[in-house]
ZADRENDO-240496 format. One record per residue (C-alpha): x, y, z. Coordinates in steps of 0.05 Angstrom, whole numbers. Layout:
<recs>
<rec><xx>X</xx><yy>Y</yy><zz>Z</zz></rec>
...
</recs>
This chain:
<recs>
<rec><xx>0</xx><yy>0</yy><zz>0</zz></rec>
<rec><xx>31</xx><yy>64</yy><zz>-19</zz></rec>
<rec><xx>19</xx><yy>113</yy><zz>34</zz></rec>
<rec><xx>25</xx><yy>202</yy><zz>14</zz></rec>
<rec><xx>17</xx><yy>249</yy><zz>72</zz></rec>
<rec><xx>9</xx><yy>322</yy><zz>67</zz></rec>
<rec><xx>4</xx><yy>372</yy><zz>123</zz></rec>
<rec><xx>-43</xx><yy>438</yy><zz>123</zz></rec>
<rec><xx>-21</xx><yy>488</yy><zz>161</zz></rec>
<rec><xx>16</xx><yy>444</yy><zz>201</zz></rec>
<rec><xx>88</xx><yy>412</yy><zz>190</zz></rec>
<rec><xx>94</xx><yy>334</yy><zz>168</zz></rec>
<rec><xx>160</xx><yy>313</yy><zz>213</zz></rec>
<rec><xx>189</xx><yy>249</yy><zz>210</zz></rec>
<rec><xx>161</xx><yy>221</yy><zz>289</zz></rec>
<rec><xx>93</xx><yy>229</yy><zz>247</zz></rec>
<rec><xx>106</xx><yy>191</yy><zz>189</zz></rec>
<rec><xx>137</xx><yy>132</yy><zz>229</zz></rec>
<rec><xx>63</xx><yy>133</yy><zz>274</zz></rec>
<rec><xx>26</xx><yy>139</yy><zz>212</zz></rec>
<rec><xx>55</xx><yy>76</yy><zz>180</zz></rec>
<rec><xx>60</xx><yy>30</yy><zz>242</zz></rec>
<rec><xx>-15</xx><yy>52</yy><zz>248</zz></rec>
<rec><xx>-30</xx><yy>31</yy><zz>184</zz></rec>
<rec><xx>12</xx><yy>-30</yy><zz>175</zz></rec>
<rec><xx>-53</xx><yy>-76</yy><zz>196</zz></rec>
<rec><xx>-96</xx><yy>-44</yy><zz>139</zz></rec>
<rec><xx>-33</xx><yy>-54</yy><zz>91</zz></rec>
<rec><xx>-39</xx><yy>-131</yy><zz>107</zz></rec>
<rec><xx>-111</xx><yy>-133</yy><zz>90</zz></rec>
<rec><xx>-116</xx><yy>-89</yy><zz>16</zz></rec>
<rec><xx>-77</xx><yy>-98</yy><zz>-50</zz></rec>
<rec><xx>-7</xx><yy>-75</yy><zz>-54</zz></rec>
<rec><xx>-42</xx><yy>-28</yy><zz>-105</zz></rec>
<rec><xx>-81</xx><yy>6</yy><zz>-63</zz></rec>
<rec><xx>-66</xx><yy>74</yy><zz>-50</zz></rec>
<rec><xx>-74</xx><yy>114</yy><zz>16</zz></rec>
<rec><xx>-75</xx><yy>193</yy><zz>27</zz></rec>
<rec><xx>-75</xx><yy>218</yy><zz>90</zz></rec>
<rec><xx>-77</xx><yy>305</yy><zz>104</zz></rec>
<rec><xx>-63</xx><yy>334</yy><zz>172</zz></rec>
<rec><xx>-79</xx><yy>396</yy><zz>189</zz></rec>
<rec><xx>-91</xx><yy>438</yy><zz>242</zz></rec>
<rec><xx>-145</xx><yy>494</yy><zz>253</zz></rec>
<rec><xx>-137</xx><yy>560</yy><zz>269</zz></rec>
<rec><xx>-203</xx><yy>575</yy><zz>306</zz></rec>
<rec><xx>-191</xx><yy>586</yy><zz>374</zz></rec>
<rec><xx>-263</xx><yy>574</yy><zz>387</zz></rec>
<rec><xx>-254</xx><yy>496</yy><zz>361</zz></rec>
<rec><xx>-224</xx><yy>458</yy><zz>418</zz></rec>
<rec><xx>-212</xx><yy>397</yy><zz>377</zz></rec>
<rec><xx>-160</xx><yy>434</yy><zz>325</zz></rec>
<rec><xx>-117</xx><yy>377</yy><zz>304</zz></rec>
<rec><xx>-150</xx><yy>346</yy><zz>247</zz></rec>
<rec><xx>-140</xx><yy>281</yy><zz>211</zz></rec>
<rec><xx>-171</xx><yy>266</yy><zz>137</zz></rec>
<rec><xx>-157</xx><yy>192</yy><zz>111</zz></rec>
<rec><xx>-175</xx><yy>166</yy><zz>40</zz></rec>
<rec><xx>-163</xx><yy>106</yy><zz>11</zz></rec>
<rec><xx>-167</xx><yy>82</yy><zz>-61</zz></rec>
<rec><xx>-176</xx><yy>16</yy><zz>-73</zz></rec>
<rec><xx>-199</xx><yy>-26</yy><zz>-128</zz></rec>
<rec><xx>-267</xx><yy>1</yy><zz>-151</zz></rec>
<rec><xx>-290</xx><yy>42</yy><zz>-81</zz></rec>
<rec><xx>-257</xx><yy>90</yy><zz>-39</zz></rec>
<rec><xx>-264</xx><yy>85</yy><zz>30</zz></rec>
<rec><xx>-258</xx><yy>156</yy><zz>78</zz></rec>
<rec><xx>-258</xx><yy>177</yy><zz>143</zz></rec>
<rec><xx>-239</xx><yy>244</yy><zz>184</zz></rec>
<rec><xx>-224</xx><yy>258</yy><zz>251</zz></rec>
<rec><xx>-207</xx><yy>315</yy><zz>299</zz></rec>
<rec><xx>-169</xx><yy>314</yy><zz>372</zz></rec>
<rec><xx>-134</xx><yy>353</yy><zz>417</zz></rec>
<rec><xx>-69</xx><yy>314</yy><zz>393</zz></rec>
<rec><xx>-49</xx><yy>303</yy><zz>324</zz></rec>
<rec><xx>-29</xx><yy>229</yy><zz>343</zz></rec>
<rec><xx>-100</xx><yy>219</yy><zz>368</zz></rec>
<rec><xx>-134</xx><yy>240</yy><zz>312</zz></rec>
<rec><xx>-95</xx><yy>203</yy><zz>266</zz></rec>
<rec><xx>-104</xx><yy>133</yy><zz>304</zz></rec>
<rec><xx>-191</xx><yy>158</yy><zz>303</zz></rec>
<rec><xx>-179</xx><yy>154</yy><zz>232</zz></rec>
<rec><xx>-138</xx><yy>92</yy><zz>229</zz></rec>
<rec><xx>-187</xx><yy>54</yy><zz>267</zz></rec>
<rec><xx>-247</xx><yy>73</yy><zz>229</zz></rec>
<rec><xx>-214</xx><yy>66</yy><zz>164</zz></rec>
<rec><xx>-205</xx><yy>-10</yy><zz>192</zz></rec>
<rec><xx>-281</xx><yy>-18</yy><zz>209</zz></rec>
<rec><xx>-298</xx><yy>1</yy><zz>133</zz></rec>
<rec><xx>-241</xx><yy>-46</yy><zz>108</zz></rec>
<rec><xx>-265</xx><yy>-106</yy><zz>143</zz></rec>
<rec><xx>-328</xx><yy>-90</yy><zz>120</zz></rec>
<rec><xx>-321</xx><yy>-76</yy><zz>47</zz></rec>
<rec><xx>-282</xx><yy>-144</yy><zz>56</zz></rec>
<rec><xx>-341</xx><yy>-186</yy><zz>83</zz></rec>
<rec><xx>-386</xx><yy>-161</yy><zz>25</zz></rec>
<rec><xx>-346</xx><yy>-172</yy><zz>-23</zz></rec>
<rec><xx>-322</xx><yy>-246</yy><zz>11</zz></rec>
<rec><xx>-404</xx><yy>-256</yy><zz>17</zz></rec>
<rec><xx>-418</xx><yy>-235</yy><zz>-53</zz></rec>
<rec><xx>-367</xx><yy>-281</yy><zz>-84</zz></rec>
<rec><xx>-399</xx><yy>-341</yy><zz>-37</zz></rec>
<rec><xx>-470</xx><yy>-323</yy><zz>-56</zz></rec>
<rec><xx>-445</xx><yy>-333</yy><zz>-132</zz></rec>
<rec><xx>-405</xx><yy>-396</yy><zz>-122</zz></rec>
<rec><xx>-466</xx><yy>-424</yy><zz>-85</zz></rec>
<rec><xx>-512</xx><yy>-402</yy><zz>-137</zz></rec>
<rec><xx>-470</xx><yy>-438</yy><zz>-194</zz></rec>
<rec><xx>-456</xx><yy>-502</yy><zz>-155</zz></rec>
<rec><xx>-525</xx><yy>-516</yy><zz>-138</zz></rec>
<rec><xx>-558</xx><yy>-496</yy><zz>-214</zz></rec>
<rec><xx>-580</xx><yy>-431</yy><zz>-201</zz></rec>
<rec><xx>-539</xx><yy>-404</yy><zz>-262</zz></rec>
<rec><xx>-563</xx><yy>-398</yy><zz>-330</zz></rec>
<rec><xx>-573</xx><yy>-453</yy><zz>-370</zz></rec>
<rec><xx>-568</xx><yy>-471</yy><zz>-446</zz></rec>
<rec><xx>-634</xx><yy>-481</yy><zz>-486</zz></rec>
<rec><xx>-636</xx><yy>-542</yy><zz>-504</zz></rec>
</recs>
């Protein structure tokens, strides 16, 4: 998984890259080599936003793109929101697909494909 991080109005520094790919390492396992993951940082200038470190995740794989965003008090924080909601939708997208491909298999083994006229 090929991983691109960009920072808004905040700095990307090197502690941050090494968090975001051991964070990320578990949904690497689990998607194509292909696939490719963006993540922006930034941080928000409103003093009236408590939560100003903010954390936007997208992921491009195969067919659907998968997003989520998050903001924290802590940059680190937000990014591990993301990271573990970005697994939820993984694991999902996963099942369907694994569920879909059973449902056909099923559907062929037991005649419920098309036939020939005869």
């Amino acid at each position: 998984m090929r991983i691109s991080i960009k920072g808004r109005n905040t700095p990307v520094t090197e502690d941050l890259r090494e968090h975001v790919e051991k964070r990320f390492a578990k949904i690497a396992k689990q998607v194509s080599p292909l696939a490719e993951l963006e993540l922006e940082v930034m941080e928000e200038r409103n003093p009236a936003i408590a939560d100003s470190q903010v954390a936007e995740v997208t992921l491009h794989l195969k067919g659907v793109t998968l997003r989520a965003r998050d903001a924290s008090r802590d940059m680190t924080h937000a990014i591990n929101l993301c990271a573990d909601e970005l697994a939820r939708q993984v694991k999902r997208h996963r099942d369907k697909r694994r569920k879909r491909r059973e449902s056909r298999a099923a559907a062929e083994h037991f005649g419920g494909g098309v036939s020939s006229p005869a």
